[in-house]
C-alpha positions, 0 to 999 in steps of 0.5 A: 500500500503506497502513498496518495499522490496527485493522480489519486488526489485528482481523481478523488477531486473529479468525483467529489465534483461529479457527485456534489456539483461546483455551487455545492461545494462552493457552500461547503467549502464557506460553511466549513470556514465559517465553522472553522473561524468559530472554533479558533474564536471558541478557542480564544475566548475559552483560553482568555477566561482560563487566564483571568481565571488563574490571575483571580485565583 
């Protein structure tokens, strides 16, 4: 069992786009970095309160 190279990568990329369409990925593709902003920002506000956290205790 090899690596995956750029063939196979194509390949996978040609069927993603045959069985979801361009618009639809388009929308998965914002709606996956919207979510992906919101955790970073979840993360950042969740690291804020642990340090205010320590500073009090």
């Amino acid at each position: 069992m090899g690596t995956i190279g750029l063939p196979e990568l194509l390949i996978v990329l040609v069927i993603v786009l045959l069985v979801f369409g361009v618009g639809r990925i388009t929308k998965i593709g914002s709606e996956l970095g919207k979510g992906i902003s919101a955790f970073r920002q979840g993360v950042r506000e969740g690291q804020e309160d642990l340090k205010e956290e320590q500073k009090e205790a």
